[in-house]
C-alpha positions, 0 to 999 in steps of 0.5 A: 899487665898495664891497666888504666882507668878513664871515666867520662860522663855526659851528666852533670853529676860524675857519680850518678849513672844515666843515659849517655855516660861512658865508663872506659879502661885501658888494657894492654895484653901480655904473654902471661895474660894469654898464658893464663887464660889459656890455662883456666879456659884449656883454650890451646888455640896455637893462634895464640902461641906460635907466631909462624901459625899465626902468620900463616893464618894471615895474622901479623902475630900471635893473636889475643883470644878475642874473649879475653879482650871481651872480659874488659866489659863485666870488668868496667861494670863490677868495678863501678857497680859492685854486686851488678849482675851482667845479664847478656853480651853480644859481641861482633869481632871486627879486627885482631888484638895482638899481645903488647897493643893497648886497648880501650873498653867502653861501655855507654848506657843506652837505655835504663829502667827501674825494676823494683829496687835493681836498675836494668843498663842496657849498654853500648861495648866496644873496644877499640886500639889506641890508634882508633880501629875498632876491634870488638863491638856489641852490646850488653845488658846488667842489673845494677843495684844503684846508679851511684858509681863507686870509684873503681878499687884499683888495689884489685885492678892490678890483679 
């Protein structure tokens, strides 16, 4: 599994939050990805493992489940903001992700509102192939505890 992380913020000031600022990571999918996912979920979709179903379906390969491409998103929040609270995801699957093609999630806030102590992000998701399609699109909602991003712990990134 290869991860990488990208941060960009249209703010003058990285470590705060706002409107507009883009919280990115990379991700390439590998067969133990899909094995394990199939395993904790029971997806056994053949989609997924037979290359000549797969095929026949009309799909160039094996496919990645398009949940676990969908996982980057609460990942990329958690990892800038521990303790946040994903509230809501819509997710409008555009093109399929196959096992080895490097993917980019993003998340962009739209919108923020103080609710007592707790912030509530309403965010822009997608996910796009390294060549620029658009794979996933959608839109979510998290409460954060502060709008301070924390630098991503990357010792958990790996696991």
């Amino acid at each position: 599994m290869l991860i990488k992380r990208l941060f960009s913020s249209s703010s003058a000031s990285p470590n705060l939050f706002k409107i507009g600022s883009i919280l990115k990571q990379t991700r390439t999918f590998t067969d133990a990805d899909v094995l394990g996912y199939s395993e904790l979920t029971h997806d056994a979709n053949p989609l997924h493992f037979d290359a000549e179903c797969a095929k026949d379906a009309g799909f160039n390969d094996r496919l990645v489940p398009g949940m676990l491409v969908a996982s980057l998103f609460p990942r990329i929040i958690a990892a800038h903001f521990p303790g946040a609270i994903y509230v809501s995801q819509t997710l409008h699957f555009k093109l399929p992700v196959y096992i080895g093609e490097e993917i980019i999630a993003e998340v962009q806030a739209t919108s923020i509102r103080q609710m007592k102590n707790k912030y509530i992000a309403k965010l822009s998701t997608k996910c796009i192939k390294c060549n620029g399609p658009l794979v996933i699109d959608g839109e979510a909602t998290a409460m954060l505890p502060s709008l301070v991003m924390e630098p991503p712990n990357l010792a958990s990134a790996s696991s």
